[in-house]
C-alpha positions in Angstrom: 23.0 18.0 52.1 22.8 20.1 55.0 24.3 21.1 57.7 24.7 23.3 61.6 27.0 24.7 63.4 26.9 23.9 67.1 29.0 24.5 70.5 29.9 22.0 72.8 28.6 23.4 76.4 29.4 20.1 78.6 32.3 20.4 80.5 34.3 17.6 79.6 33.9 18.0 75.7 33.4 15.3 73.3 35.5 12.6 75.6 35.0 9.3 75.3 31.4 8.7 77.1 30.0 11.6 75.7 31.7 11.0 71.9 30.1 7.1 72.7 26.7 9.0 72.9 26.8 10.8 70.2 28.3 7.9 68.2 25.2 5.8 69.1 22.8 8.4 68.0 24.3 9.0 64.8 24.1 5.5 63.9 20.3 5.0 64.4 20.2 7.3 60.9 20.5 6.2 57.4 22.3 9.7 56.4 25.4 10.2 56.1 27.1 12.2 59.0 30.3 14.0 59.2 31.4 16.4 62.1 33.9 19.6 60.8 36.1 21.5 62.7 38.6 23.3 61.6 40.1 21.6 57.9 39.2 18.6 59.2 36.0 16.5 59.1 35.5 12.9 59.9 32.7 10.3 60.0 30.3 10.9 63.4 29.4 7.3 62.8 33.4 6.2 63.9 34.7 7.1 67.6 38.0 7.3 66.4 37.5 10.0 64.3 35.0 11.9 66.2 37.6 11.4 69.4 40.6 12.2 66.9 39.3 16.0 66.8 39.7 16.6 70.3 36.7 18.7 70.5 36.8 20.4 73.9 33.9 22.8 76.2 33.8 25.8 73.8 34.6 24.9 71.0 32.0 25.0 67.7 31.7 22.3 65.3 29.6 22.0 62.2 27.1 18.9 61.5 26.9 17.8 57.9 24.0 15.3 57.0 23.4 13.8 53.2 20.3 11.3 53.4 16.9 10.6 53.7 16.8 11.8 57.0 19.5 14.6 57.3 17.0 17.1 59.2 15.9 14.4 61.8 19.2 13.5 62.5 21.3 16.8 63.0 17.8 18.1 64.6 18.8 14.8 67.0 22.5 15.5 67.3 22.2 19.1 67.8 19.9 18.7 70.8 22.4 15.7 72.5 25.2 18.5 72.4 23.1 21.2 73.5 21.8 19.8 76.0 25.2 18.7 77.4 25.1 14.8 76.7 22.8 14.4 79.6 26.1 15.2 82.2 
């Protein structure tokens, strides 16, 4: 298991095209995902939890991956936020 901390830099914050993007990648891997903020931490595979967090511009999130392929996919899902979903 490992995991990242991460800020969201695109202006609108994990809303619902940007959370759709970041649902989609996290689904092409076979590890388990979770997104943290806060006390709470929810599946990144799920919009509804992902969108539940309200994650905004600014704010810092952590990526936790358990799997085969943990350090492709939070490599992955760092970059998408980094690089502002592409807005």
């Amino acid at each position: 298991m490992i995991s990242r901390d991460v800020t969201v830099i695109n202006a609108s914050g994990l809303h619902a095209r940007p959370a759709t993007f970041f649902i989609q990648k996290s689904n092409t891997f076979k590890s388990s995902i979770w997104v943290e903020t806060g006390d709470r931490r929810v599946n990144a595979k799920s919009l509804l939890g992902v969108l539940s967090l309200g994650i905004a511009k600014g704010m810092t999130i952590t990526l936790i991956a358990d799997g085969q392929d943990e350090e492709t996919a939070l490599s992955a899902l760092v970059s998408l936020i980094e690089n502002g979903f592409q807005e």
